[in-house]
C-alpha positions as YAML, in Angstrom:
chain: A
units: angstrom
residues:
- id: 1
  name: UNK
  ca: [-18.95, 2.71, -3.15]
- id: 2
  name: UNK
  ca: [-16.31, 4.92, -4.28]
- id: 3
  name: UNK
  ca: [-12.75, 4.83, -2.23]
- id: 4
  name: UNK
  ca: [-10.21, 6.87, -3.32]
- id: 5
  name: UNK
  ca: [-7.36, 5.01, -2.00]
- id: 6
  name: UNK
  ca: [-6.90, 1.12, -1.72]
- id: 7
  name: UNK
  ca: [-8.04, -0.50, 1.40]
- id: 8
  name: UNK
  ca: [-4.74, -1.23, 2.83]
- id: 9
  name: UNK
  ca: [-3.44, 2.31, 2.36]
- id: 10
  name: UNK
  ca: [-4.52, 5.61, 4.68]
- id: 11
  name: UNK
  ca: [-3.60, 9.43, 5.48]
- id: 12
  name: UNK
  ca: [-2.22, 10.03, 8.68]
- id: 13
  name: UNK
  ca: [-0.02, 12.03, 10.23]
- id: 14
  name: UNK
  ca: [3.75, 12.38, 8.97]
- id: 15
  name: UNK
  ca: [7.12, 12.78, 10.82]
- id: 16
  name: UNK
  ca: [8.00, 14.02, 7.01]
- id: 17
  name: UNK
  ca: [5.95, 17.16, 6.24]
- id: 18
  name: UNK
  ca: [1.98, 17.11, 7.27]
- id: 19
  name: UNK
  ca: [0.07, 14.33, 6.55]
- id: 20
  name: UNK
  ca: [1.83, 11.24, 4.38]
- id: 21
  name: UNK
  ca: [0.74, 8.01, 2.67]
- id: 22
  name: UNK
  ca: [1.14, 4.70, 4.85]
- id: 23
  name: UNK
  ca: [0.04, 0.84, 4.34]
- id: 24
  name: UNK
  ca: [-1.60, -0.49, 6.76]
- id: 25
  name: UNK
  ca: [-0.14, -4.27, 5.67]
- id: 26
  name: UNK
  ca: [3.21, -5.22, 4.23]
- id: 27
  name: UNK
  ca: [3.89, -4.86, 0.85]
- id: 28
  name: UNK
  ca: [6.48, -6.58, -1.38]
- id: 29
  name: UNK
  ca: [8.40, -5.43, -4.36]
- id: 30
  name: UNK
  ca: [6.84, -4.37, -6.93]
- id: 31
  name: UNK
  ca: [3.58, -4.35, -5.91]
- id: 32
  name: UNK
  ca: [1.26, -1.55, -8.61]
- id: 33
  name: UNK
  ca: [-0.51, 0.95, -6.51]
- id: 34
  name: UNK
  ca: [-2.54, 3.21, -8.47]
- id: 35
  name: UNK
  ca: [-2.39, 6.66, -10.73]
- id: 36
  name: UNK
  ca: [-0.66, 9.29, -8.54]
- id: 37
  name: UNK
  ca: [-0.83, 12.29, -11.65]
- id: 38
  name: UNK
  ca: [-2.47, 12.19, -15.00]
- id: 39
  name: UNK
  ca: [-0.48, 14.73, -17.18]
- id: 40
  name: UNK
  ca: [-2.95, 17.39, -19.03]
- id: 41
  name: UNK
  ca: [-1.53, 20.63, -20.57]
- id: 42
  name: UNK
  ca: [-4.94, 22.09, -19.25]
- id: 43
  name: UNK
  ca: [-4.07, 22.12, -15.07]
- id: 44
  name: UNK
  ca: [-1.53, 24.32, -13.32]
- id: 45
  name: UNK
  ca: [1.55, 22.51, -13.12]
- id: 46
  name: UNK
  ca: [0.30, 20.23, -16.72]
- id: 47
  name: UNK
  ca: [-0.58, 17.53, -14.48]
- id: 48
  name: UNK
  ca: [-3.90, 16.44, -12.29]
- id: 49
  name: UNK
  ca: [-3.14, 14.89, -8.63]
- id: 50
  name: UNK
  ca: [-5.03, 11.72, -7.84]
- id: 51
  name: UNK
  ca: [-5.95, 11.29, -4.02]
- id: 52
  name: UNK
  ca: [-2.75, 8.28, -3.93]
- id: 53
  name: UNK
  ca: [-0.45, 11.47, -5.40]
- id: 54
  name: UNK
  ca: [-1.99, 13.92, -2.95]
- id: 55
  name: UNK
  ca: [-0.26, 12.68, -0.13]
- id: 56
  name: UNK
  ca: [2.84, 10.71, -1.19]
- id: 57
  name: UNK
  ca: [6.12, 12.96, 0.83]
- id: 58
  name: UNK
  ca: [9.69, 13.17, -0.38]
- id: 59
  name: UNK
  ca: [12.25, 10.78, 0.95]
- id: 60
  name: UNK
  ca: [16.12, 10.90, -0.36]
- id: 61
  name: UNK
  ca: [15.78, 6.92, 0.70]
- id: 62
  name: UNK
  ca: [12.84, 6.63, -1.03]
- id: 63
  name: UNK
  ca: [9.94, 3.03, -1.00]
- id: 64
  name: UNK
  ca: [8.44, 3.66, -4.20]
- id: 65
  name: UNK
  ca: [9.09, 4.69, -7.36]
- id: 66
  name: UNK
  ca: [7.01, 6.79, -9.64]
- id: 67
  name: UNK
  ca: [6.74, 5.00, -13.25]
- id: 68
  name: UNK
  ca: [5.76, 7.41, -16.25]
- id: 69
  name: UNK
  ca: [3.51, 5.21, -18.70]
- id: 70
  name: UNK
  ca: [2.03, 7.84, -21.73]
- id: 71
  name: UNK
  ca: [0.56, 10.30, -19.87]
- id: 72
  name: UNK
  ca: [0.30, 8.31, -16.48]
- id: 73
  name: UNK
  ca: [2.14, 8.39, -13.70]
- id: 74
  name: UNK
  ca: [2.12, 5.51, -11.53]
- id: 75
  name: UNK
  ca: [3.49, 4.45, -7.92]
- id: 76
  name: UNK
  ca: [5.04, 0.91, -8.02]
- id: 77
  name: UNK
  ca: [6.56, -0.43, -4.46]
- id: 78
  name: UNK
  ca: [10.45, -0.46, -4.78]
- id: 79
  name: UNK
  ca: [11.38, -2.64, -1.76]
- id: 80
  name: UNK
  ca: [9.67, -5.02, 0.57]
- id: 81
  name: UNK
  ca: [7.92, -2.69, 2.65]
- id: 82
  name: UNK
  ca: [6.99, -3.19, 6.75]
- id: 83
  name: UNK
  ca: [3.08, -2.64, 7.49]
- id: 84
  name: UNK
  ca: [2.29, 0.67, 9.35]
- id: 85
  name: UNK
  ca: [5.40, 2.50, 6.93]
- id: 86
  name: UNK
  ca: [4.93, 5.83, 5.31]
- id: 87
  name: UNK
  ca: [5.36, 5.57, 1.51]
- id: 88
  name: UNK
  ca: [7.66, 7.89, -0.39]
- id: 89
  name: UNK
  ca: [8.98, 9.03, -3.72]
- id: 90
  name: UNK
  ca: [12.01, 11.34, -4.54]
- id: 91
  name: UNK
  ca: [10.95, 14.27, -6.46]
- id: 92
  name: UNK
  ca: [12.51, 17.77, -6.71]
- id: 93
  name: UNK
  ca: [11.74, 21.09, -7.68]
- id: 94
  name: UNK
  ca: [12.19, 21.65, -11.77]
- id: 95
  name: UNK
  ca: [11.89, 25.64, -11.58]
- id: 96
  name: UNK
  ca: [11.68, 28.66, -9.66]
- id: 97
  name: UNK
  ca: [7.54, 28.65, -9.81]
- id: 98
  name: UNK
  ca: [7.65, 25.34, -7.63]
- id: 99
  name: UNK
  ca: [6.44, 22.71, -9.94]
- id: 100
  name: UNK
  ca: [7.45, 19.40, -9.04]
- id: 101
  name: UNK
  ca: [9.21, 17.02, -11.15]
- id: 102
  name: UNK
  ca: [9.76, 13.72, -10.28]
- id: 103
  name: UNK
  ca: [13.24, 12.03, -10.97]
- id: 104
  name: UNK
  ca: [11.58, 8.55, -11.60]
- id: 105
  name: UNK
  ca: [9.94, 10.37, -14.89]
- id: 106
  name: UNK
  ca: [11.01, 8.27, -17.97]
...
């Protein structure tokens, strides 16, 4: 059967913005949790969202980190992180259309 996130993770409710990405179980450091965009010239924006990048909120304090591998972008766990905890990147907007960029790109 098709899942489009990991077991362990879910979509609930934010105290962010809307609806977030949690983990139900602790994580450690490090841990590799899936394609969040795949960049292609051919989708608004140049990049397609994955269901684990649909849902990921912005945090100055951020969990995660966003790794750029080709034309991949990946979420990687930056800290030990406490079951039941909202996971978050830092990303900003690169231009006055809204796109997002996100300041772990390498």
């Amino acid at each position: 059967m098709y899942r489009p996130l990991p077991d362990f993770l879910s979509v609930e409710d934010s105290t962010i913005e809307g609806r977030g990405l949690f983990t139900r179980k602790a994580l450690p450091s490090g841990v590799y949790l899936g394609i969040t965009h795949v960049t292609d010239e051919r989708f608004p924006d140049n990049m397609i969202r994955t269901p684990l990048g649909g849902f990921i909120n912005h945090s100055e304090i951020p969990n995660c980190d966003i790794e750029k591998i080709g034309d991949l972008h990946t979420l990687r766990t930056k800290f030990n992180i406490a079951a039941n905890s909202e996971l978050t990147v830092c990303y900003i907007i690169t231009n006055p259309k809204f796109k997002v960029g996100l300041i772990s790109d390498r």
